[in-house]
C-alpha positions, 0 to 999 in steps of 0.5 A, a space after each residue: 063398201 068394201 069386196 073381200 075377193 077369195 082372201 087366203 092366209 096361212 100363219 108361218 106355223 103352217 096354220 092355213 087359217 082362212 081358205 078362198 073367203 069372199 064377203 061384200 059389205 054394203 054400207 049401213 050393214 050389220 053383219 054377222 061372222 059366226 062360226 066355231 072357235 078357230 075358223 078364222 073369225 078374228 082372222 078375217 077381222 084383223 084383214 080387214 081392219 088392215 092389222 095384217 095382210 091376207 097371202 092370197 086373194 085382196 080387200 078392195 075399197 069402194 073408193 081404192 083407199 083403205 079408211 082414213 084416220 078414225 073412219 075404222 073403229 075395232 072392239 075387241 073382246 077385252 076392253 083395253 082400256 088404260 088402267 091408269 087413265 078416266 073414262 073420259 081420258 080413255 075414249 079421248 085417246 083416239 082424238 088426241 092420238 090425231 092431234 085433237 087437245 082434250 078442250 077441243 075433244 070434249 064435246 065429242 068426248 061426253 057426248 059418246 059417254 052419253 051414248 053408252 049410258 055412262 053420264 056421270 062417271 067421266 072420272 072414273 077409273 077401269 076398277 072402279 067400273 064393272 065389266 059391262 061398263 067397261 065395255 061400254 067405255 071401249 064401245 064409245 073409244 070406238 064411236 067417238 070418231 063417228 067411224 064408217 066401219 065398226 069391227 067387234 070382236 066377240 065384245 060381249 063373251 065374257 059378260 054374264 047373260 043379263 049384261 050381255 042382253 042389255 049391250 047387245 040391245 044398246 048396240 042394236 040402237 047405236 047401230 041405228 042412230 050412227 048409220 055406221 057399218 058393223 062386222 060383228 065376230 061371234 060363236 052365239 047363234 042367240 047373239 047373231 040371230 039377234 043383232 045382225 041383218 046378215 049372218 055370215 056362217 064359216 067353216 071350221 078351219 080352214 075358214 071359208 064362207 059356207 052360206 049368208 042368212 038374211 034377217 028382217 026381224 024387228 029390233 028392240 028386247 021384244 024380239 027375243 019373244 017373237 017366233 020369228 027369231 025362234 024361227 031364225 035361230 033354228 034356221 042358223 042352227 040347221 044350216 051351222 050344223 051342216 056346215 060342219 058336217 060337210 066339213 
């Protein structure tokens, strides 16, 4: 789907934030960016949504065009939603910002709310919803326009374990009903090992790719009981833990 070819970028603070960094995204993957707090995570994500420009190396599409108008969905670590406005109204705003009138949107509208979980509270406002279902609200701004590529950063970090489980469960299914690409930034080795089908493991700053790991584990709740993913998360834990040691 897309090649990150030896990207570089250094902030005009001097901060050398990501050094040499090659990644290739294959359509239908659910990868992982895991690594300690300031190893470029969110910068690599930026680039790649096009929000800033690498200062060495390229981000080359499949087809030599970045991805259209709503082909690209981006979560971020708050939900940025519009205090003032629905929930129905904030996951419009990506269709009506391409010109689409709320009658038109509105199939489109309700049935990404459906997707979430959250019949039922079209009208209602940001502070009338609790953390997850505002993040489930951001989730479905970014699915209403069917993407190709869904970039998350770090959506889940500041909701209580038990919310967390339940969205990251959530996710898992939406991933597998939209057929879309997901790139997924976090700092949990639980929360790679559990999601993703290949977790790309960073370098402290300057950020650069140390290893991928690949996962066949099953979906679904159950999968945090099975030995395998113990097996998986000790596995990430070793190779992180060496990552940074040779850092």
């Amino acid at each position: 789907m897309l090649r990150v070819d030896h990207v570089g970028r250094r902030f005009a603070n001097g901060t050398e934030a990501l050094r040499d960094v090659s990644l290739r995204l294959e359509p239908g993957d659910f990868a992982a960016l895991l690594g300690p707090s300031g190893c470029g995570k969110s910068t690599l994500l930026r680039l790649i949504a096009g929000l800033d420009a690498p200062d060495t190396g390229r981000i080359a599409w499949e087809d030599g065009h970045a991805p259209a108008p709503g082909e690209l969905g981006y979560v971020f670590q708050d939900a940025t939603l519009l205090p003032w406005a629905t929930a129905e109204e904030n996951i419009w705003l990506p269709l009506r910002l391409r010109g689409i009138d709320r009658a038109a949107a509105l199939p489109e509208v309700r049935a990404a709310l459906s997707r979430v979980g959250l019949d039922g509270f079209a009208n209602a406002r940001p502070r009338e919803l609790s953390g997850g279902m505002r993040m489930r609200v951001s989730i479905a701004r970014a699915l209403v326009t069917r993407p190709r590529l869904l970039l998350m950063d770090e959506p889940f970090a500041a909701l209580d374990e038990f919310t967390r489980h339940r969205l990251q469960e959530d996710l898992q299914a939406l991933w597998r009903a939209a057929g879309c690409t997901v790139v997924f930034v976090t700092h949990s080795i639980y929360e790679a090992a559990f999601l993703a089908r290949r977790i790309v493991l960073m370098t402290p700053r300057p950020g650069r790719v140390d290893r991928e790991i690949f996962s066949n584990l099953p979906t679904g709740a159950e999968t945090r009981l099975a030995p395998e993913y113990a097996a998986l998360v000790a596995e990430i834990s070793y190779a992180l833990a060496g990552a940074l040691a040779a850092a």
